[in-house]
N, C-alpha and C positions, 0 to 999 in steps of 0.2 A: 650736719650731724650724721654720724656712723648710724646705719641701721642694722638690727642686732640679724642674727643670722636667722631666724624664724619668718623674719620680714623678707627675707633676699628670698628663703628656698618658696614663701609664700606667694612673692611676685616672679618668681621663674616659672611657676605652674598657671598665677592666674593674671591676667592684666591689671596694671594697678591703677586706681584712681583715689588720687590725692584728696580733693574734694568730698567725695563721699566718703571715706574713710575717716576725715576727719569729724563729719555728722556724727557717726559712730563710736568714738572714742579716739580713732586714730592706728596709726597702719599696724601698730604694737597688738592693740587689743583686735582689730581683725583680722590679723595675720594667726595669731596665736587660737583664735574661733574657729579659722576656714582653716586650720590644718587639722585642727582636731574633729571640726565636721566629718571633711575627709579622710582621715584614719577611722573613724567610727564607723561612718557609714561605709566603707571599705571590707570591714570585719563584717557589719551584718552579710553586705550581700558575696561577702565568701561563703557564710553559714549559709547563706539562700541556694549557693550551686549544689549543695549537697541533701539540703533537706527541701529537696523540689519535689512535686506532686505531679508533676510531669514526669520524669526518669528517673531516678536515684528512688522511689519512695515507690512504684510499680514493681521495680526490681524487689526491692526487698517485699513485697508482698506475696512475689513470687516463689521468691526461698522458702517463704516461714508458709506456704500452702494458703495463704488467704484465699478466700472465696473470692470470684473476680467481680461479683456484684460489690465488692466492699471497694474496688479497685476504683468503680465510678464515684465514690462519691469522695475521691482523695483532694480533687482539683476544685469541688464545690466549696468543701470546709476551710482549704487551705484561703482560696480569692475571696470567696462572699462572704467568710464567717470572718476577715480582716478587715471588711469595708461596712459589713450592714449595721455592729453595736455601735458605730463611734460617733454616731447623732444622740445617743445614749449615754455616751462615755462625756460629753460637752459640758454640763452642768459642773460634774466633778471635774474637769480639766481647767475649768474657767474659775475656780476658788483656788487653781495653784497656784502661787505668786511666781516660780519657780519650774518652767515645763524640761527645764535639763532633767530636772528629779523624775517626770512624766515618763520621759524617754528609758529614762537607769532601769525603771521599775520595769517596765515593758520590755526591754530586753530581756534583763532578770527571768523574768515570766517566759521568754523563747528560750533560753538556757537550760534552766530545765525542764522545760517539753521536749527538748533533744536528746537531751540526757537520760529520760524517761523511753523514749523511743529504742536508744540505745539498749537498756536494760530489756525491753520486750524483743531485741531481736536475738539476746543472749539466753533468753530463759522461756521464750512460749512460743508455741507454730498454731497452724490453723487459723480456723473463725475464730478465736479467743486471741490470739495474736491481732488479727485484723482492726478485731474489735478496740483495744488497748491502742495501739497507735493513732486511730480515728480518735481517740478520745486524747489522747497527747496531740495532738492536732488542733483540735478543737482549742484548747488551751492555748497553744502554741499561736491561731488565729487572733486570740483575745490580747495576749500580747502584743501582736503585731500592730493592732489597732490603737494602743496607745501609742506606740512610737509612731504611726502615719502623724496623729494627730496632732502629737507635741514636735516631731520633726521639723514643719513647716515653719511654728511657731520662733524656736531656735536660729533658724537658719535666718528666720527674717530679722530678729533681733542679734543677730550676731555679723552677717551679712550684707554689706545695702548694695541695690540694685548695681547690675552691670556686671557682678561678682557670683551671684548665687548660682545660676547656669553652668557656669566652669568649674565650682566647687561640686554641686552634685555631679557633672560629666566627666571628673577626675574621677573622683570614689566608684563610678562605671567602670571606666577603663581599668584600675586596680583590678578591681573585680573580675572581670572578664579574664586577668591574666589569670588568676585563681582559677576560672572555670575551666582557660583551656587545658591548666596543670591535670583538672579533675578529670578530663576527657583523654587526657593520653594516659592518665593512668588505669583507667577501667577499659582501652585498649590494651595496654601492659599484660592486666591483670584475667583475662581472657574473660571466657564465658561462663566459668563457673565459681562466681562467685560466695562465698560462702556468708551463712549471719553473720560469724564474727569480723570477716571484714570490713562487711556493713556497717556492724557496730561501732568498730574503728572508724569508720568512715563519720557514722552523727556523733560520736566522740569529740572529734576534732571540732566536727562543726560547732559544737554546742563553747566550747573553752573562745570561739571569736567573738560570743555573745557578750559573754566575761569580761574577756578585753576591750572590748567596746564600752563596755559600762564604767573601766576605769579612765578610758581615751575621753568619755563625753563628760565628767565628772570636771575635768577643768576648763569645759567652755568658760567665758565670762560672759554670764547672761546678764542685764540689768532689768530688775523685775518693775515691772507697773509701779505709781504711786498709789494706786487703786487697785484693785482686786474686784473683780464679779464674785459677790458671795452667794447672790442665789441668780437663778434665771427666772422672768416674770413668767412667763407659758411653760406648759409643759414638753418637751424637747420633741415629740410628733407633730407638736402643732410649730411651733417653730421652722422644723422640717418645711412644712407644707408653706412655712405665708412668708420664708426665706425665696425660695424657690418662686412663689407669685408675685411679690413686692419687688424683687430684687433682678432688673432684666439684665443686669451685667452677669450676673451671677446664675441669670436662669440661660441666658444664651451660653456662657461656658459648659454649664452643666450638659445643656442640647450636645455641642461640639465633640465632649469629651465620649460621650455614649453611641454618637455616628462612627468613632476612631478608632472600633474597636478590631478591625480587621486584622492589624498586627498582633492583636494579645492573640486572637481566638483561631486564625488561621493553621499558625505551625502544628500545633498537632494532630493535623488534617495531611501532612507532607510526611509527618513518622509514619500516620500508619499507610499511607502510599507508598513509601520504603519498604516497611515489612512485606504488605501484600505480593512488592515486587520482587520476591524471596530470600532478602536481604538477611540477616543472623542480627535478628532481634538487638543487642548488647550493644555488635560492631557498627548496627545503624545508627542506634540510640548518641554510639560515642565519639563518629562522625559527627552527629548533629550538637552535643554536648561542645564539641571543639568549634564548629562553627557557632554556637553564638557566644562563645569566648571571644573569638577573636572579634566576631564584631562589637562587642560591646569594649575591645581596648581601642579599635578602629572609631569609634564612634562618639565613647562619652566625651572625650576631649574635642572634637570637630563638634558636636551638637552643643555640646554645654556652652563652645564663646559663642556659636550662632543664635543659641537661645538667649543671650544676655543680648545684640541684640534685636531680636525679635522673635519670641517663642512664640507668637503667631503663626509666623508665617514657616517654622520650622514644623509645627503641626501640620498645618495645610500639606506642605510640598512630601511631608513623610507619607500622611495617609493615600494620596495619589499616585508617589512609586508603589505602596503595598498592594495599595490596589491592583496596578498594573503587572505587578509581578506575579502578583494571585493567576490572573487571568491566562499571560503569558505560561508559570505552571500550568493550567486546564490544557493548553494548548500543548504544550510537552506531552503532557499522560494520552493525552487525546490522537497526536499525528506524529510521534517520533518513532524512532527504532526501540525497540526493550533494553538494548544496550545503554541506550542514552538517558533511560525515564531517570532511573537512580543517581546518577549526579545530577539531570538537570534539579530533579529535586534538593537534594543537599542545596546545591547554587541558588534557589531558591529559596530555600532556608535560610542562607547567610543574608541577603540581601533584605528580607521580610524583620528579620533579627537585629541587624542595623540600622535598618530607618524606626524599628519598634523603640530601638532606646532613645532616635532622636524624638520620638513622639511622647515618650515616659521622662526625658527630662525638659522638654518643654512644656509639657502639660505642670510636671511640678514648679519650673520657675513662673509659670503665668500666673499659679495660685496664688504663689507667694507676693508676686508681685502687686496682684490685682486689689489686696487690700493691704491694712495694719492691724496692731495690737490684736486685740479679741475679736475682730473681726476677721481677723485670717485663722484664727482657730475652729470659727463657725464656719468660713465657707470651707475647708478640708473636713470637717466633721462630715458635714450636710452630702456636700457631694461625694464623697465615698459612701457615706449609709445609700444614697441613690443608686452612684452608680452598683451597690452589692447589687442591689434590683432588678436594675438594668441587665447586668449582665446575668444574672438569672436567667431571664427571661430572653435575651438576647442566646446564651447559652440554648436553652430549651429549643427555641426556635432550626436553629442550625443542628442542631440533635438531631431531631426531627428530619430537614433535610435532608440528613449524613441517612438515613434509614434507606434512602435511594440509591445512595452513596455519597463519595467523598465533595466530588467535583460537581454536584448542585448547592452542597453547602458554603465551597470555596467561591462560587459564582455569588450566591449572597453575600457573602460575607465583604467583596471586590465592588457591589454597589451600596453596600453602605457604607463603604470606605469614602469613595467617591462623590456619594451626599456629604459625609462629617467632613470632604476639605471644601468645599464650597459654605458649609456653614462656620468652620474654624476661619477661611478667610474673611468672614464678615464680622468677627470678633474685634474690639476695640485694642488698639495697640496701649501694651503697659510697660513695655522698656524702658528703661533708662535710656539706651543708645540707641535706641530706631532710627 
């Protein structure tokens, strides 16, 4: 029999497997899932090159005169205020028969807080400016935590093992081409950026939120026979006796929070750039196009390596980041000044490409690692954790950055290199190990 053209471009992009496909409904209905996975999450994380708390979102604070105390707390609200309610959010997640709706709404909810952003960069400057966006933020977080938590859910019910890795490491790679788009164009567009382009700029972003909600609208989910309509404990104490009870889940959790040297490093390496008298923007849009490219370099090589074995793709990513960290100290430390500024950048790319292989193997292992309501509870649990963690992991290297850069970069390099000694003691859950 002919297979329809959704099934051909669906197996040109991911390996196909007959067998599990056919668990699933069959290569129609997962073909027609994992592309719209992939266009979905494609659009979010084009919205995400734009409305980063890292570059794109300091800029504009810069314009509209924000206070630069309001600047630190852009990167807390955007990562921890998306991970810490969704142990919270679980109760209600777990009465929806239906988590595609989960995700629409959640998007929905990041659309407009962009859009809302957009409007404060046309009409207020100062601490009141500041103020307003932190608070579309804050929103913008609360959205984002429904989509973590119904994502996983989706993927796994529309998805089966061997496949899910290449489905999220595609919608990387898209993405990525989006960011390097963003990076030449605020090259283009020089260094004097104005709100209104800004604004133009969360405009767009906010219209992929949009489209994503109409892209995920025709997954084929098949909902439970059963529905959780209440949970017995209260979602703190769950938290707590998930995490004791549970050592598959408690050793992941260990793993995920040693790995964090790829998230927390790079912007350790910007302001080593700037310091090195680099033009703020044109560092910024250097570093913007390298981790574009890595992440089109990347998501398609990590996503089939994670399908499989997203273990072992954790392990070997957190031990080059590490390595690269250190080798960076060693650059700023005994090269020529000519040389600090690219070896930086080149560090950069290279921290930024093992980072996405370690962000899509950490997401195919969840998913992997359980079923039904049970992979909703462990993505709840350990993102409220890890918000925590990385608080406090955050705090810590704060603190060391007070020394300066490169005693924090040294932390942050051996506990890289604990999290892959712990990530390789994790039980394999591939399909194809």
């Amino acid at each position: 029999m002919t297979s329809s053209p959704s099934v051909r471009w669906f197996h040109r992009l991911v390996d196909a497997h007959p067998e599990a496909e056919r668990e699933f409904g069959g290569a129609q209905r997962v073909a027609t899932g994992g592309l719209r996975l992939i266009g979905a999450n494609a659009l979010q994380s084009a919205g995400d090159q734009v409305v980063n708390a890292k570059t794109v979102l300091p800029w504009l604070f810069s314009v509209l005169g924000a206070p630069a105390a309001l600047v630190a707390l852009l990167v807390p609200i955007r990562e921890s205020g998306s991970m810490l309610p969704q142990a919270a959010f679980t109760p209600w997640v777990l009465r929806a028969p239906r988590r595609t709706r989960v995700w629409m709404l959640g998007a929905s909810v990041q659309g407009v807080s962009v859009l809302a952003m957009a409007a404060v960069a046309l009409t207020l400057t100062g601490a009141l400016a500041g103020v307003a966006v932190l608070a579309a933020l804050a929103v913008f977080a609360v959205g984002r935590a429904l989509c973590s938590i119904a994502s996983k859910d989706v993927q796994g019910r529309a998805v089966p093992k061997g496949q899910r890795g290449q489905v999220t490491g595609i919608a990387t790679a898209v993405s990525g081409v989006i960011a390097v788009g963003v990076g030449v164009l605020l090259h283009l567009l020089g260094p004097n950026l104005s709100a209104g382009a800004l604004a133009a700029f969360l405009t767009a972003a906010a219209l992929t939120w949009f489209v994503g909600v109409l892209v995920y609208a025709g997954i084929p989910e098949d909902a439970p026979d059963a529905v959780a309509r209440a949970q017995r404990e209260p979602w703190l104490r769950d938290l707590v006796d998930l995490v004791r009870q549970d050592a598959a889940f408690r050793h992941f959790v260990a793993a995920r929070a040693l790995l964090l040297v790829s998230a927390l490093a790079p912007p350790f390496l910007v302001t080593l750039a700037v310091a090195q008298g680099s033009s703020l923007l044109a560092g910024l849009g250097s570093f913007v196009i390298a981790q574009g490219i890595a992440s089109v370099l990347g998501g398609r090589v990590f996503g089939r390596w994670s399908d499989r074995s997203s273990r072992r793709v954790m392990t070997y990513g957190s031990v080059v980041a590490s390595l690269t960290v250190l080798a960076v100290v060693a650059v700023v430390l005994l090269a020529q000044p000519g040389l600090v500024v690219p070896g930086l950048v080149a560090g950069y790319f290279v921290i930024s490409l093992v980072h996405v292989g370690v962000r899509v193997a950490r997401k195919t292992y969840v998913i992997d690692l359980a079923e039904g309501d049970q992979r909703t509870r462990y993505v709840a649990v350990a993102n409220t954790a890890m918000g925590v963690i990385l608080l406090v992991t955050g705090a810590v290297s704060a603190g060391l950055a007070t020394f300066g850069e490169l005693p924090a970069l040294v932390f942050l390099a051996v506990l890289g290199l604990v999290g892959a000694a712990v990530s390789w003691r994790l039980p394999e859950v591939s399909r194809t190990a």
